[in-house]
C-alpha positions, 0 to 999 in steps of 0.5 A: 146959757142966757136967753139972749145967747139962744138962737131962735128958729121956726120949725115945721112938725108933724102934728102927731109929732108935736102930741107925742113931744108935748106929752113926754116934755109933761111927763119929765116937766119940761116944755116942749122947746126945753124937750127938744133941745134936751133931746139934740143935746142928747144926740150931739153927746152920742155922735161925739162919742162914737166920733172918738170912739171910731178914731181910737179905733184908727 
């Protein structure tokens, strides 16, 4: 997605937080904003699928 399609937001984080998202975004050479939004990302993906998973269930 083109930078000017991206919404940009303040975000409030716990410092400790902050360290440990900073570390792991160096450990897979990403930046922390990058992290961030590969970790939503991540977490949409897996309340999709249960969501489909629960209504096949029905």
């Amino acid at each position: 997605m083109p930078a000017e399609e991206r919404k940009a937001f303040l975000m409030r984080i716990d410092p400790e937080l902050w360290a440990e998202l900073e570390a792991w975004a160096a450990d897979e050479l990403r930046s922390v904003n990058g992290q961030i939004e590969y970790l939503l990302r991540q977490a949409v993906q897996k309340r999709r699928k249960a969501a489909q998973e629960n209504e096949q269930d029905s």
